[in-house]
C-alpha positions as CSV (number, residue, x, y, z in Angstrom):
1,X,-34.8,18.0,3.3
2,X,-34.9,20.7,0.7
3,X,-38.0,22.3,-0.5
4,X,-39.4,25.3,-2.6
5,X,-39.2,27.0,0.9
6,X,-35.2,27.2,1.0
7,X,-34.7,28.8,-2.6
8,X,-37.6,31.1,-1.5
9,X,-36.5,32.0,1.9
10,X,-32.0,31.8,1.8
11,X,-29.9,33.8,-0.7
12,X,-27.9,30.7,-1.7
13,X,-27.0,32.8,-5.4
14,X,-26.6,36.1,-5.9
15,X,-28.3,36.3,-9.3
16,X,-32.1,36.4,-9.3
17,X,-32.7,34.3,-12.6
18,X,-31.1,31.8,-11.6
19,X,-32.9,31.4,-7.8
20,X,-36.0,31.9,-9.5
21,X,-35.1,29.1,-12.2
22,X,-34.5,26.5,-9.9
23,X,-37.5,27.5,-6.9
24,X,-39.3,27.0,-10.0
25,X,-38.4,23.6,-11.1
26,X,-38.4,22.4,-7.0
27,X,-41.9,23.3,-6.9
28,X,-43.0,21.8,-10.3
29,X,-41.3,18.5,-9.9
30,X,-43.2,15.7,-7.7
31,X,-40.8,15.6,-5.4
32,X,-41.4,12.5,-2.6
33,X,-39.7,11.6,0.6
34,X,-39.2,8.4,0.7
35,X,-36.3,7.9,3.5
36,X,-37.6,5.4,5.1
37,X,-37.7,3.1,2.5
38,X,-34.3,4.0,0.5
39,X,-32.1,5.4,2.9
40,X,-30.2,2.6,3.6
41,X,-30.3,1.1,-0.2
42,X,-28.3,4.1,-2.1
43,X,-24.8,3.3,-0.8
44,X,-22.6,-0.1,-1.1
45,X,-23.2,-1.2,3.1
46,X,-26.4,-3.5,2.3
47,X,-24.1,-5.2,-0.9
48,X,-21.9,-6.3,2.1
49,X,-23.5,-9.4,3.2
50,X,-25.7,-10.1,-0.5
51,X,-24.4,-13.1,-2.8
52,X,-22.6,-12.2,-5.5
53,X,-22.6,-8.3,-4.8
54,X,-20.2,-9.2,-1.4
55,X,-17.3,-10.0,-3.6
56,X,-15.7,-6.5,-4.4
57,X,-16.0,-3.9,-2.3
58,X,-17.1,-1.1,-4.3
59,X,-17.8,1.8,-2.8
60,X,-19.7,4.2,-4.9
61,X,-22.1,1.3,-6.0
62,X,-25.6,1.1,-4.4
63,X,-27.9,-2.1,-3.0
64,X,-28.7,-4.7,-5.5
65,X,-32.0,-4.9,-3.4
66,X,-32.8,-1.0,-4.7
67,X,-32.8,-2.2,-8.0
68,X,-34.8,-4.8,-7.4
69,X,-37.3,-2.9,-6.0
70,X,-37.2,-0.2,-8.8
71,X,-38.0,-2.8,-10.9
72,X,-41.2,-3.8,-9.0
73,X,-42.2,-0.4,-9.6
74,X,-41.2,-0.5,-13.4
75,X,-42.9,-1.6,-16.1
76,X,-40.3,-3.2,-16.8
77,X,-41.1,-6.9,-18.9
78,X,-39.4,-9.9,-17.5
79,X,-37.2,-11.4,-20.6
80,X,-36.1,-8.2,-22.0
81,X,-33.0,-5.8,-21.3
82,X,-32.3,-3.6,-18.4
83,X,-29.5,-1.2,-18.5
84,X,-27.0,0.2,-16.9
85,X,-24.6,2.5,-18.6
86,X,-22.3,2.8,-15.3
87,X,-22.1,-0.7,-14.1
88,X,-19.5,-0.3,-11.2
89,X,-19.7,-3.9,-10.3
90,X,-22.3,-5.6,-11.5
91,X,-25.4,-4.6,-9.3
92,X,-28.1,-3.5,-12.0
93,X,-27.2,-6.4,-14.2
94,X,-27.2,-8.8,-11.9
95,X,-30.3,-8.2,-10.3
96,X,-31.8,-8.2,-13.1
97,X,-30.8,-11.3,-14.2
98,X,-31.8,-12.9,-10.7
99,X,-34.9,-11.4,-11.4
100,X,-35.8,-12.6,-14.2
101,X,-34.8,-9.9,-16.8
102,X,-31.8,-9.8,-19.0
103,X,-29.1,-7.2,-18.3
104,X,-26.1,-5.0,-20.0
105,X,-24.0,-3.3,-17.8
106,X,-21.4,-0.7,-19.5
107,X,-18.3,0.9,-17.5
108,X,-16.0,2.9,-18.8
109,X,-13.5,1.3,-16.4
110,X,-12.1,-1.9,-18.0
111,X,-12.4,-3.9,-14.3
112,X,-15.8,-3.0,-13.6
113,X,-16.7,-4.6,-17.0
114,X,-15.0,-7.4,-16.1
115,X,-16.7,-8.1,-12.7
116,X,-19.8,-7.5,-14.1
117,X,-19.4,-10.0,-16.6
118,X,-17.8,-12.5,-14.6
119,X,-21.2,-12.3,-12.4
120,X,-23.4,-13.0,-15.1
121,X,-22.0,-15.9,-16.7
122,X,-23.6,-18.9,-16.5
123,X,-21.1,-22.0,-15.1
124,X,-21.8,-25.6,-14.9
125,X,-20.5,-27.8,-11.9
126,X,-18.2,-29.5,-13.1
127,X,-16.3,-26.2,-14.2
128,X,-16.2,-24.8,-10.5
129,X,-15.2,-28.1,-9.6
130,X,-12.1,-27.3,-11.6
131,X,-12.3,-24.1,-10.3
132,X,-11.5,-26.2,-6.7
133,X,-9.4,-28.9,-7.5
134,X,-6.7,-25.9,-9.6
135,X,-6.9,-23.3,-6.8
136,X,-7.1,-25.5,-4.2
137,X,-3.8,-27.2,-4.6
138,X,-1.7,-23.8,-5.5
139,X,1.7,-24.1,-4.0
140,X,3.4,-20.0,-4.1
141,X,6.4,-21.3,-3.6
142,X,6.6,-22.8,-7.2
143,X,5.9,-19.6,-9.1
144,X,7.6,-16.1,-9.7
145,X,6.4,-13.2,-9.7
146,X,6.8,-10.2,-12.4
147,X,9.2,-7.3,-10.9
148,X,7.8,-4.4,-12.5
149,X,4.4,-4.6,-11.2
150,X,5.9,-5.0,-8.2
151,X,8.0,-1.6,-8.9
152,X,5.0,-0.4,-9.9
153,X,3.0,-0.4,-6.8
154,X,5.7,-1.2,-4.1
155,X,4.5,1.5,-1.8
156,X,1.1,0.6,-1.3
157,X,1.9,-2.8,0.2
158,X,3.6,-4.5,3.3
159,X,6.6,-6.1,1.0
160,X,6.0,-10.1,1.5
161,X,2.3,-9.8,0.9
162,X,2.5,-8.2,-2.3
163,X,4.9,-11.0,-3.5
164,X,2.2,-13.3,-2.6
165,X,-0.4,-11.3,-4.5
166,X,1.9,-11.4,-7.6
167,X,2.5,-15.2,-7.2
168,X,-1.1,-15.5,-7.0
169,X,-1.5,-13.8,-10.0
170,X,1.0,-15.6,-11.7
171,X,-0.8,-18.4,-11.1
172,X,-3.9,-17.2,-12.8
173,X,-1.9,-16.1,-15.9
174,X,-0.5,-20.0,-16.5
175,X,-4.1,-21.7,-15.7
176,X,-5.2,-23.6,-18.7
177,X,-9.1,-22.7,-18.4
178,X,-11.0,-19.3,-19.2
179,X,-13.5,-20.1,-16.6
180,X,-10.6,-21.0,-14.2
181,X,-8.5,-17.7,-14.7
182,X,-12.1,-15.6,-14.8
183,X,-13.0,-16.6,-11.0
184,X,-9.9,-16.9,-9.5
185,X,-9.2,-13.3,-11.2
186,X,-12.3,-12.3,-9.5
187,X,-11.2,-13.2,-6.5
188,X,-7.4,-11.9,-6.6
189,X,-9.0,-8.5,-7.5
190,X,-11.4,-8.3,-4.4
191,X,-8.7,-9.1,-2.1
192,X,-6.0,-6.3,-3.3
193,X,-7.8,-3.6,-1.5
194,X,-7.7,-5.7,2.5
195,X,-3.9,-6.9,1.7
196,X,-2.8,-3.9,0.6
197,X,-1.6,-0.8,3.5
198,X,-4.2,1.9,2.0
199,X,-8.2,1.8,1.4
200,X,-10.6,3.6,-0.9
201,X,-11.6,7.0,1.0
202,X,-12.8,10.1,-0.2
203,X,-11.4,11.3,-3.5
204,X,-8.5,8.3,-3.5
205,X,-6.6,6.2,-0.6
206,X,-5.6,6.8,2.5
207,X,-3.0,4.9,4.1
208,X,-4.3,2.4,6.8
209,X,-2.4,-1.4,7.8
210,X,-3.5,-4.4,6.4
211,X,-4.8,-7.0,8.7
212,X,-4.5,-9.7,6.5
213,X,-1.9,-12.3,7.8
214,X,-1.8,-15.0,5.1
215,X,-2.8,-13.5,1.4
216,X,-2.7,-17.5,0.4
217,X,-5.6,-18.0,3.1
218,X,-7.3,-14.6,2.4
219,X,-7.6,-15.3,-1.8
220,X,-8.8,-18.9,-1.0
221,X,-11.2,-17.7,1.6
222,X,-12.6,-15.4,-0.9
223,X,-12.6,-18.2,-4.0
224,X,-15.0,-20.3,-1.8
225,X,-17.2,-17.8,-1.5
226,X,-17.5,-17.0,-4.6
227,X,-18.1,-20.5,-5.7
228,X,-20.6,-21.0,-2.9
229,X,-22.7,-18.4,-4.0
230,X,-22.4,-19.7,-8.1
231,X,-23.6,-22.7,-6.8
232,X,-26.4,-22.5,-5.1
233,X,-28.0,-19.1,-6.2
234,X,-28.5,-19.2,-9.8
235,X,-29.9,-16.5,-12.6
236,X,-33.8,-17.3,-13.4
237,X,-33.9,-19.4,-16.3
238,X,-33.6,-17.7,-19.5
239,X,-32.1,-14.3,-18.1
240,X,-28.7,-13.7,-19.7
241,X,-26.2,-11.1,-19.0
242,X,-23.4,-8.8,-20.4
243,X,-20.9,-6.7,-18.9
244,X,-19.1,-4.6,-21.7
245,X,-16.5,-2.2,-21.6
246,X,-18.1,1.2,-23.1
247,X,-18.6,5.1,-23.0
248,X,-22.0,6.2,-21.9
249,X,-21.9,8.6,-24.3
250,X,-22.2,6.2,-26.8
251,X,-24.6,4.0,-25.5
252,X,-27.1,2.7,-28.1
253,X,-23.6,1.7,-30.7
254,X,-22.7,-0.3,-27.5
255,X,-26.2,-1.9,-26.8
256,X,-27.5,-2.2,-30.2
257,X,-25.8,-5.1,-31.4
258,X,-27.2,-7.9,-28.5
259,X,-30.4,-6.3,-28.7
260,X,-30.6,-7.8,-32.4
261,X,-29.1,-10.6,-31.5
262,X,-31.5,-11.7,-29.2
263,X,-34.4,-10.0,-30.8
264,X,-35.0,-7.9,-27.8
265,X,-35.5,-4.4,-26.4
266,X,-34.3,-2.8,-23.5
267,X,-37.1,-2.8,-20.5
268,X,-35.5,0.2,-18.2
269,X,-32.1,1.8,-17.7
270,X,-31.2,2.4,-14.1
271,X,-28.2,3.4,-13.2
272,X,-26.3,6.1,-10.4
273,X,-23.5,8.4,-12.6
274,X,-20.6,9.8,-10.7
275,X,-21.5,12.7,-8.7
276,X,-20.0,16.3,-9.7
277,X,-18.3,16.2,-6.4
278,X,-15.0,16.7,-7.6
279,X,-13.8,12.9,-7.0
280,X,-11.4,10.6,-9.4
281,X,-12.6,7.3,-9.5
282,X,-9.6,6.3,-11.1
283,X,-7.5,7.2,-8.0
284,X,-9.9,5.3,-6.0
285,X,-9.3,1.9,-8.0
286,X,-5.6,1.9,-9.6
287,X,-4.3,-0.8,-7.2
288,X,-6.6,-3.0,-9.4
289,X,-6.7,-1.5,-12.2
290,X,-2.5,-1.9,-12.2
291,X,-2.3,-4.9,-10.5
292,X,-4.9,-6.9,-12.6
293,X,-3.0,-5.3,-16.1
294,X,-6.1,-3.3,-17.2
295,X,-4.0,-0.7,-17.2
296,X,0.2,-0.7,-18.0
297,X,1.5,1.3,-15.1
298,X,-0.2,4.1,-12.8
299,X,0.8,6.7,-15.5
300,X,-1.3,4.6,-17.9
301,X,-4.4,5.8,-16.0
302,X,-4.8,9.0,-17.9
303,X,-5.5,8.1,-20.6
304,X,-8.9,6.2,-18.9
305,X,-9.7,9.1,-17.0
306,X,-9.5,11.1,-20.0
307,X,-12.7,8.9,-21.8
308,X,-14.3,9.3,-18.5
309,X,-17.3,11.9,-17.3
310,X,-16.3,14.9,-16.1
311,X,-16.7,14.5,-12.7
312,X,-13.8,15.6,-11.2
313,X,-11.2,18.5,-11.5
314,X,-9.1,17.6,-14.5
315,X,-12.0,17.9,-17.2
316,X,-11.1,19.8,-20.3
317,X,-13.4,22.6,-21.3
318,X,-17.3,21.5,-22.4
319,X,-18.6,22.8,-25.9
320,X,-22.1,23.1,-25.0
321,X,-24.3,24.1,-21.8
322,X,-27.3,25.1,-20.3
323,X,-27.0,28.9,-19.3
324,X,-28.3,27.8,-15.9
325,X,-25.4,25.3,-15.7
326,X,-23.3,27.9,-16.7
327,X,-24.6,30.7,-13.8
328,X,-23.9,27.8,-11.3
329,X,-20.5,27.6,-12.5
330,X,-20.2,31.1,-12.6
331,X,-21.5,32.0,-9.2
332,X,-18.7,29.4,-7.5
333,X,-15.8,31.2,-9.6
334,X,-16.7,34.7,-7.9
335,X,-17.1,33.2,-4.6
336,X,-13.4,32.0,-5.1
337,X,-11.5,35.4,-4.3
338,X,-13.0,35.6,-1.2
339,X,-12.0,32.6,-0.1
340,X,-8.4,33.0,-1.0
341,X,-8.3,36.7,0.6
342,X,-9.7,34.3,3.7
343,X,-6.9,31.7,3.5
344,X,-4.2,33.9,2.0
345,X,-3.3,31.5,-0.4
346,X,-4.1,30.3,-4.1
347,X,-6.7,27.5,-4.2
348,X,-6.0,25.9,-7.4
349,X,-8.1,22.8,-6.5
350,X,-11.2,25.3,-6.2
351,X,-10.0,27.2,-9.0
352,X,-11.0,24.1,-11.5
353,X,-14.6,23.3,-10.1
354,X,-16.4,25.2,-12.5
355,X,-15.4,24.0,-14.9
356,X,-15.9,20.4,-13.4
357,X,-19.4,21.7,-13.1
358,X,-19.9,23.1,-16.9
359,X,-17.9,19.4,-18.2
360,X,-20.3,17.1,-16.0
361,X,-23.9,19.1,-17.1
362,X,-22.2,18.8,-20.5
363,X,-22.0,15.0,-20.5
364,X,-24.5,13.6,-18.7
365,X,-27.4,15.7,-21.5
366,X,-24.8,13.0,-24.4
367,X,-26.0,10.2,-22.0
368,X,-29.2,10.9,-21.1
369,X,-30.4,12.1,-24.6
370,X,-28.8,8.4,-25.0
371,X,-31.1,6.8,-23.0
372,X,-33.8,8.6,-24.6
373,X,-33.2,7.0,-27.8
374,X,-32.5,3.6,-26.2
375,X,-35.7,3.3,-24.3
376,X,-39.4,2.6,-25.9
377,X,-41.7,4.9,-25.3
378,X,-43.4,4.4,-22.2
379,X,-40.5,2.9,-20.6
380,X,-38.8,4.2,-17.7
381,X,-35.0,5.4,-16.5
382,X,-33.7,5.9,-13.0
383,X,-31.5,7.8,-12.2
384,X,-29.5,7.9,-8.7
385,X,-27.6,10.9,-7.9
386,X,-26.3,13.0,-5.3
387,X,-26.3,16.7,-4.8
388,X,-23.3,18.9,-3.8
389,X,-22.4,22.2,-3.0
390,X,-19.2,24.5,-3.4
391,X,-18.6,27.7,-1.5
392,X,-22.0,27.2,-0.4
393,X,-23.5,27.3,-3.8
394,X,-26.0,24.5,-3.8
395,X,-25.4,21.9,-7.2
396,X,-28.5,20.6,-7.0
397,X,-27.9,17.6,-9.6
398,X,-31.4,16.1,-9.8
399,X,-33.3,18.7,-10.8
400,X,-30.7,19.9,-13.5
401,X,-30.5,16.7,-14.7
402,X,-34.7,16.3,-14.4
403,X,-34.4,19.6,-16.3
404,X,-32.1,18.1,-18.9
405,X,-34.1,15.2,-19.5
406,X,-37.5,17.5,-20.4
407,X,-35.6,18.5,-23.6
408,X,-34.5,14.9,-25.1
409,X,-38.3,13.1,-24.7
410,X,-38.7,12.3,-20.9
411,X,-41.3,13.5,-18.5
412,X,-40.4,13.8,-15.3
413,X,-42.9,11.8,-13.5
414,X,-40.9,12.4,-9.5
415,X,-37.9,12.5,-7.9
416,X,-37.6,10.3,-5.0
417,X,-35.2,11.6,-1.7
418,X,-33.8,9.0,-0.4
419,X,-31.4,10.4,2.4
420,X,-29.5,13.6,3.2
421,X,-26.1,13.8,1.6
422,X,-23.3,15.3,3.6
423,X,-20.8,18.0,3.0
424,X,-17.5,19.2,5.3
425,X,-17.8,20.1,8.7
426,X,-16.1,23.8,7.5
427,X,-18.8,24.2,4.7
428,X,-21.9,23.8,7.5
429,X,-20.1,25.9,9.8
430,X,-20.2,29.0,7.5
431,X,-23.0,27.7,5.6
432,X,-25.7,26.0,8.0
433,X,-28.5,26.0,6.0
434,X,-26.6,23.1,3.8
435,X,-27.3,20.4,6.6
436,X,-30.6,20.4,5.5
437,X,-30.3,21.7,2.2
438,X,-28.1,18.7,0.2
439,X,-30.3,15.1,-0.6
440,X,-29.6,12.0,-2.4
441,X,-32.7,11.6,-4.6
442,X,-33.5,9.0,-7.9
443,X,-34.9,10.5,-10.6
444,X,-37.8,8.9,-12.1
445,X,-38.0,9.6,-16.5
446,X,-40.8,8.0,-18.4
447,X,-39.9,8.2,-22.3
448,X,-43.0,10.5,-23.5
């Protein structure tokens, strides 16, 4: 893992300040490996098999049993609010609510809010027994489907199951209950992905067949186990839950109102931001997000990507930064020429990353000087993030954000590795010391 030693001992950045700067913050942080016991808890693989997390695959989100032991180490107080300002689908909120706590979850993305809140809701028996005896008894054959969705996304499917998908979906629109339409929507969503011939991989899809044979069987399959798991595993008593579509930027306008409602403060905010790793999480979900009408057509997506973080290529240019943040940036832009001299060709991909970097730093000190104001003092915010590197410039997120967070009222009180993140096989190959260099690490904040 990296240490004090590395910054000390490589050249990973040409200017001397800026080495200096950060050898000096790895060495005043309290920085504790705790692999063993997170490694396997920062990614989506453990949600898998869990009630209520199994139903969408979503692959940037992390275990709901991580959150549930942050909170054992919180001093968090059962009954009040924990946040999350990037829900994804539901994890934070929802094992929160399981555990006692009452939860927000915010997403910029319109679906994730959706999941989240469908999670949280409380349902009685008698409405999943609707749920059953509507779904159950769908006949396809009876109901159309809507021609420019299919247009829309044609290519991504095997023809006849995407016909079936629409019918389903068609179905959903003309049922007479909110509670019947929200969980069978759930379930239509979380199927997409397995009947469609792509899957969520890196920075979008990649094509891959679908082995599903009968998208009827596969969407019923999934509503019974959904129901199952609203059945018998039930929120503690008293714990409610929102999911709410929101910018993290704006946070406390978001939260604010249900905290008066219900009297209430939030507890903790724990959450995992996108990564500056170059990644549109957009790409990654617009079968969904077009197929469930969250947004109008794949060209609608701009206009979400343009409220979201600036974590990926096309950010527009930041107002404000750090001059550290900005020496990162500037120390991947000279590394760029060489590169191309290398390759003998432009890299306009490459050419944008620092000002991903600059755009990213720049809104994630909105949110977390957001957080700041949300939490009491005394109360604590984790924070899971990755690090990544470009040209072999280290980005090492946690301690720039740690460093962030010093100037809006939080004391850095550790930050946790978890695992080793990964970069390309061509980046170790000209830059070994990165094997051991990138981590995946939470950042502990306690408001001062």
């Amino acid at each position: 893992m990296m240490h004090s030693n590395l910054y000390k001992d490589i050249r990973i950045y040409k200017d001397d300040d800026l080495q200096d700067f950060l050898f000096s913050l790895e060495d005043r942080y309290n920085i504790n490996d705790e692999v063993q016991r997170y490694g396997k808890l920062v990614n989506f693989a453990d949600n898998t098999k869990s009630p209520y997390h199994q139903w969408f695959r979503y692959r940037e989100g992390f275990a709901g049993r991580l959150v549930e032991d942050i909170l054992q180490r919180s001093n968090a107080v059962q009954g009040e609010f924990i946040v999350d300002p990037f829900c994804g689908s539901g994890t934070t909120p929802l094992a929160a609510v399981m555990s006692g706590y009452c939860g927000i979850g915010v997403d910029i993305n319109p679906m994730s809010a959706f999941l989240t809140n469908v999670k949280l809701k409380p349902y009685t028996w008698d409405q999943l027994k609707d749920v059953e005896n509507q779904a159950f008894s769908i006949d396809l054959d009876s109901f159309s489907y809507d021609d420019k969705l299919f247009f829309e996304v044609e290519r991504f499917f095997n023809q006849s199951r995407l016909i079936d998908l629409l019918k389903i979906k068609s179905f959903i629109d003309n049922s007479g209950s909110v509670v019947v339409r929200d969980i069978c929507f759930t379930a239509y969503l979380s199927i997409i992905e397995d009947c469609s011939e792509r899957k969520r991989d890196g920075n979008g899809l990649k094509t891959r067949p679908s082995s599903v044979k009968n998208v009827k069987q596969k969407f019923l399959s999934k509503l019974q186990d959904i129901i199952e798991d609203i059945r018998y595993i039930r929120p503690i008593d008293g714990s409610i839950g929102y999911g709410i579509t929101g910018d993290a930027r704006s946070l406390n306008s978001i939260i604010d109102p249900i905290l008066k409602d219900h009297k209430s403060k939030v507890s903790s905010i724990i959450f995992s931001p996108p990564y500056p790793n170059s990644f549109d999480y957009c790409e990654s979900y617009k079968m969904e997000l077009v197929l469930g009408g969250f947004v109008n057509e794949i060209s609608g997506l701009n206009a979400l990507r343009s409220q979201a973080v600036r974590s990926f290529i096309g950010s527009k240019t930041p107002v404000n930064n750090s001059k550290y943040i900005d020496m990162i940036a500037k120390e991947i832009e000279l590394e760029i020429p060489q590169k191309e001299q290398v390759t003998n060709r432009i890299d306009g991909r490459t050419r944008k990353v620092p000002n991903m970097i600059k755009g990213y730093f720049d809104d994630m000190s909105l949110i977390i000087d957001q957080c700041s104001i949300a939490l009491p003092k005394g109360k604590k915010c984790y924070i899971v993030v990755d690090q990544s590197s470009y040209l072999g410039k280290l980005v090492p997120t946690d301690l720039l954000l740690a460093y962030l967070s010093e100037d809006v009222g939080f004391k850095v009180n550790q930050i946790i590795i978890c695992r080793k993140a990964k970069t390309s096989g061509q980046q170790l190959q000209k830059y070994p010391y990165l094997a051991d260099a990138l981590r995946e690490s939470i950042i502990e904040l306690e408001k001062a």
